[in-house]
DONUVO-195117 format. One record per residue (C-alpha): residue number from 1; residue in three letters; x, y, z. Coordinates in steps of 0.2 Angstrom, whole numbers. Last residue first. Layout:
BEGIN
   num   residu      px      py      pz
   NUM      ALA       X       Y       Z
...
END
This chain:
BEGIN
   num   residu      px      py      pz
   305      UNK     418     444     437
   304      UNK     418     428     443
   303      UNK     410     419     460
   302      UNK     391     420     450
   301      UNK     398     409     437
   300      UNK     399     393     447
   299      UNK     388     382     441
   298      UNK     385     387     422
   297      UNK     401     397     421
   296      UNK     411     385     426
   295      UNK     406     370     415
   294      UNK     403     381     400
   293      UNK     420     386     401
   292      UNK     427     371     404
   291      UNK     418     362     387
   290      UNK     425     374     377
   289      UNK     441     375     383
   288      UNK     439     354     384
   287      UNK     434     355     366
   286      UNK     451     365     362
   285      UNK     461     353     368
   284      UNK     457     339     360
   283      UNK     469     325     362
   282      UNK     488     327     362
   281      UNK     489     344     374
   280      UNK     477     331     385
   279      UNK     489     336     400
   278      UNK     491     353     399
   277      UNK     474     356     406
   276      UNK     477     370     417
   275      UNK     463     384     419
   274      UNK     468     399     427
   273      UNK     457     406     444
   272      UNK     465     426     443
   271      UNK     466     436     457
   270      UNK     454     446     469
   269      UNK     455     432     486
   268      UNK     443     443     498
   267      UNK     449     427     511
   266      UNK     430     421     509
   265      UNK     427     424     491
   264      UNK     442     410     493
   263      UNK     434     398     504
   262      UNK     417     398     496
   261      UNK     427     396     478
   260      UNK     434     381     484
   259      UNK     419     373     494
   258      UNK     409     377     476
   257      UNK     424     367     468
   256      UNK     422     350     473
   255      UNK     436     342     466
   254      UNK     431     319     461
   253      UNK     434     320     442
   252      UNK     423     328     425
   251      UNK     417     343     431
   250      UNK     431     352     428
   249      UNK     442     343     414
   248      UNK     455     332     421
   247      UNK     475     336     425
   246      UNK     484     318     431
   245      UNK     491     319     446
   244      UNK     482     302     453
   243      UNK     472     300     468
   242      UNK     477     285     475
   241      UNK     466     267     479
   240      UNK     479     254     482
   239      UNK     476     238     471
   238      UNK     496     236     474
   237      UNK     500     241     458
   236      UNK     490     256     461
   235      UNK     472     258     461
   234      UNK     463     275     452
   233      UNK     457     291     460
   232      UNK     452     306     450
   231      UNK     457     325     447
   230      UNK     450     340     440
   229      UNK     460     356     436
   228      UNK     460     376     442
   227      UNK     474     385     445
   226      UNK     474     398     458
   225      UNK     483     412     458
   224      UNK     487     426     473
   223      UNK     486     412     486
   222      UNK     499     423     502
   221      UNK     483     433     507
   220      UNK     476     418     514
   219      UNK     488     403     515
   218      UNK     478     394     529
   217      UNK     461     400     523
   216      UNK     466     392     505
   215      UNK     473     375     514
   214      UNK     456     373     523
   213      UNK     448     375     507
   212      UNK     460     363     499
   211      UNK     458     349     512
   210      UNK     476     342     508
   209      UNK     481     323     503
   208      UNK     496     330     494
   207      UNK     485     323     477
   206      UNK     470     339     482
   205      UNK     484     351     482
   204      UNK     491     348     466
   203      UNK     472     347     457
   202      UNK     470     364     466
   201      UNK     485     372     459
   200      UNK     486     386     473
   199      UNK     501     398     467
   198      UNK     509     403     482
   197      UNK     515     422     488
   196      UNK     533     429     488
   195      UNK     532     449     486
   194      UNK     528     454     503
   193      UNK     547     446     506
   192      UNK     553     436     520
   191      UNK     562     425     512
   190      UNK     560     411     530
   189      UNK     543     415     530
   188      UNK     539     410     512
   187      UNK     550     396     513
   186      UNK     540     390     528
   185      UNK     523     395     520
   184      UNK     528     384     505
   183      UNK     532     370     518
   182      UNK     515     372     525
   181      UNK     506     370     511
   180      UNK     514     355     499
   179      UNK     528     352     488
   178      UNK     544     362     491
   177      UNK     558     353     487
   176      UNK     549     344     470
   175      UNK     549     325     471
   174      UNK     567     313     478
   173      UNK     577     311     460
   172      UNK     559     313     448
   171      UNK     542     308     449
   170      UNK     530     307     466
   169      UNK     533     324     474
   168      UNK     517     333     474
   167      UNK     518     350     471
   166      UNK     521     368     475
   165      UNK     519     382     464
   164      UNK     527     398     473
   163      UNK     520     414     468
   162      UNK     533     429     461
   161      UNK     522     445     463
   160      UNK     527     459     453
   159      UNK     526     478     460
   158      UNK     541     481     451
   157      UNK     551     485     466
   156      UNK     546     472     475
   155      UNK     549     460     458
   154      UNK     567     463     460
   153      UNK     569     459     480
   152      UNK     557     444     475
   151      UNK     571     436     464
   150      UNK     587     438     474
   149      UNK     577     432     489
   148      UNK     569     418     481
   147      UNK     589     413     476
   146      UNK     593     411     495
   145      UNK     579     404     500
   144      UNK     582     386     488
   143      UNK     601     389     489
   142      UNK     597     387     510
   141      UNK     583     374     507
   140      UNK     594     363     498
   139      UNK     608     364     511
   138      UNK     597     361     524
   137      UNK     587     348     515
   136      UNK     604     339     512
   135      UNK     609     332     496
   134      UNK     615     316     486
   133      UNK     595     314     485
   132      UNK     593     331     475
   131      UNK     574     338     480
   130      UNK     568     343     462
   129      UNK     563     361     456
   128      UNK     559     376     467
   127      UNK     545     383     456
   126      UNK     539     398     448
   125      UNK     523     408     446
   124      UNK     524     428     440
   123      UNK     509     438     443
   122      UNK     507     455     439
   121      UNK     503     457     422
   120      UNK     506     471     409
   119      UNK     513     463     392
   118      UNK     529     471     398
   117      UNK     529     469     415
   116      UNK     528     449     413
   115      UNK     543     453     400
   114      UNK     552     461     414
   113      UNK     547     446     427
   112      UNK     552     433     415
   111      UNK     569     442     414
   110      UNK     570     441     431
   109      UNK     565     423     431
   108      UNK     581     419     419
   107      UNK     594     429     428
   106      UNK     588     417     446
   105      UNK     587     401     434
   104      UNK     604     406     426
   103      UNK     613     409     444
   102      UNK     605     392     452
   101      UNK     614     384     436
   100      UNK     631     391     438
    99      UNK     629     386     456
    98      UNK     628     369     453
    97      UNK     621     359     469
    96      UNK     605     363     459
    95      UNK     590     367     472
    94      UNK     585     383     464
    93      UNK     583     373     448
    92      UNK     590     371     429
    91      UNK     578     364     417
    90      UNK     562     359     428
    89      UNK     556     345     413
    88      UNK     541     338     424
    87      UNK     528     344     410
    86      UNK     538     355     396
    85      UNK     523     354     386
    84      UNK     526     343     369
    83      UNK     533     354     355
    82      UNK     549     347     353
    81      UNK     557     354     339
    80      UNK     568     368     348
    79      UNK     578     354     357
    78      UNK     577     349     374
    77      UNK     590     357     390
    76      UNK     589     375     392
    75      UNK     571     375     386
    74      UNK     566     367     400
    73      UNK     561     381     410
    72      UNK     550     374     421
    71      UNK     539     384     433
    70      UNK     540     402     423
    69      UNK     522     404     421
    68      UNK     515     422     418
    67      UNK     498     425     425
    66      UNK     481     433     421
    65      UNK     487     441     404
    64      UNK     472     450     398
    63      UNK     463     446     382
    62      UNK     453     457     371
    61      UNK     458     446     355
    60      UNK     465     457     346
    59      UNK     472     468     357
    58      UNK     481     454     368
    57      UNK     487     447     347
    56      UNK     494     465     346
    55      UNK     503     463     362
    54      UNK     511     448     359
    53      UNK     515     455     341
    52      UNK     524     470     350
    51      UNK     532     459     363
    50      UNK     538     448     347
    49      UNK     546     464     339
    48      UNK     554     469     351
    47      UNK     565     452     354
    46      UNK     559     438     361
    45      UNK     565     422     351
    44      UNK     583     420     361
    43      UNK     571     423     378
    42      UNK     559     408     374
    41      UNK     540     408     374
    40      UNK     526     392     370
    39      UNK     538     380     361
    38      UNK     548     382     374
    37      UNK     545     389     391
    36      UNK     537     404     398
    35      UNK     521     399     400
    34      UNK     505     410     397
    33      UNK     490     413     407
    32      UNK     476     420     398
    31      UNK     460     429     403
    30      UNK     443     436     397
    29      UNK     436     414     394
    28      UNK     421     413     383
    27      UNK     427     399     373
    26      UNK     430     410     356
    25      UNK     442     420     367
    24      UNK     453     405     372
    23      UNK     453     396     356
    22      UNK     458     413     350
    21      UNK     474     415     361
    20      UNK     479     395     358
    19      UNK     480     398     341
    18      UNK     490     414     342
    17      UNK     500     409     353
    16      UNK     504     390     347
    15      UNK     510     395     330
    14      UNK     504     377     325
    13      UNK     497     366     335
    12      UNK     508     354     351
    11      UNK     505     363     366
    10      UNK     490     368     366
     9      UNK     485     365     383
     8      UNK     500     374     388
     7      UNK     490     390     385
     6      UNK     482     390     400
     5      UNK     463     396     402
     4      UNK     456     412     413
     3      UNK     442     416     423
     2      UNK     443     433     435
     1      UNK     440     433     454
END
């Protein structure tokens, strides 16, 4: 396993890259996991000349790119000077009844896959956006396979991994189409591509209500990314305890990790454990790096590399 941090923690500082990149190194952290999605990377901005800067910066600071994160791409839809993460901002979907917009997502992930390629990584994490509630599941779930197979018969011949982030479906018209386990292995089934794996966001996984080891020997060789978070329980309106999806500092909610990393040394999991702390981008990002990294490798360095 190999330590990473996201960049969409730093959302909102200046030339976010190249801060977010040195943050990371001075942490500890060997990895990155970068988000293709403004202000982090757009497709207008990228020209040759970026890629060759991205790659300098990779040089300079002596850090590998774990994942690529192409989950949202909002950037269709907000203007360039918002600088907030994209959060639940899925831009156009898999499950859009439009099919102009399922087309631009499926172009839009294969050029993520290319530039994924192109700073040398392997992993590419997407999403299936929103459930639309003027819509049947078996017309959603149909567009839903339907462009995952346009998108993993490119990346199988690039020897990418396109890995399906689930998650819960609390916000948004009807939650994310594909938002737990089992339903990620369905669509997974149902592509049938050795291309389509699952991005493991623990914190996700923990909200669905789901054991995560259990869920990580379930998914086995299908997890190719984890992503690490914390999260805690709070009351509802209705003094209900829930766990909220609210991304915490390691350490500092109710995860227990050394389960996680048991189960996953146990399935000869070999990819990248990422960081994601996107939500405090507007407090102090940089100390939770800090203080992640010496949280992890203190307790549970002996899992990483």
């Amino acid at each position: 396993m190999r330590l990473a941090f996201k960049v969409n923690a730093f959302a909102n500082r200046p030339d976010v890259l190249v801060h977010a990149a040195h943050t990371i190194k001075d942490a500890g952290f060997s990895g990155i996991g970068l988000v293709f999605d403004k202000p982090f990377l757009w497709l207008p901005n990228l020209k040759a000349d970026r890629i060759r800067q991205l790659r300098k910066l990779l040089q300079e600071t002596g850090l590998s790119v774990e994942s690529v994160s192409t989950c949202t791409a909002s950037g269709y839809w907000r203007p360039d000077d918002d600088f907030t993460p994209a959060g639940q901002r899925f831009g156009p979907s898999f499950t859009s009844r439009n099919s102009k917009e399922r087309e631009l997502r499926v172009r839009h992930t294969i050029k993520v896959i290319d530039f994924a390629q192109a700073v040398g990584c392997r992993y590419v994490d997407t999403s299936t956006g929103y459930q639309p509630q003027d819509m049947d599941v078996a017309t959603t779930w149909k567009y839903t396979r339907d462009c995952l197979r346009q998108i993993c018969d490119y990346a199988e011949k690039r020897c990418v991994s396109v890995n399906i982030e689930y998650e819960p479906g609390e916000f948004g018209p009807g939650g994310l189409f594909v938002g737990d386990a089992s339903t990620a292995m369905l669509m997974i089934a149902d592509v049938g591509s050795p291309a389509l794996g699952v991005n493991l966001d623990v914190g996700h996984s923990y909200v669905c209500g789901e054991d995560v080891p259990a869920t990580i020997r379930m998914l086995g060789e299908r997890v190719r990314v984890v992503e690490l978070d914390d999260i805690a329980s709070r009351r509802d309106e209705k003094g209900v305890m829930r766990r909220r999806h609210y991304h915490l500092v390691p350490g500092e909610g109710e995860i227990e990790y050394r389960p996680i990393f048991e189960a996953l040394r146990e399935i000869n999991f070999q990819g990248p454990v990422i960081v994601e702390l996107y939500s405090l981008f507007d407090k102090n990002p940089e100390d939770a790096c800090k203080k992640t990294f010496g949280y992890l490798a203190a307790n549970y360095g002996s899992f990483f590399k």
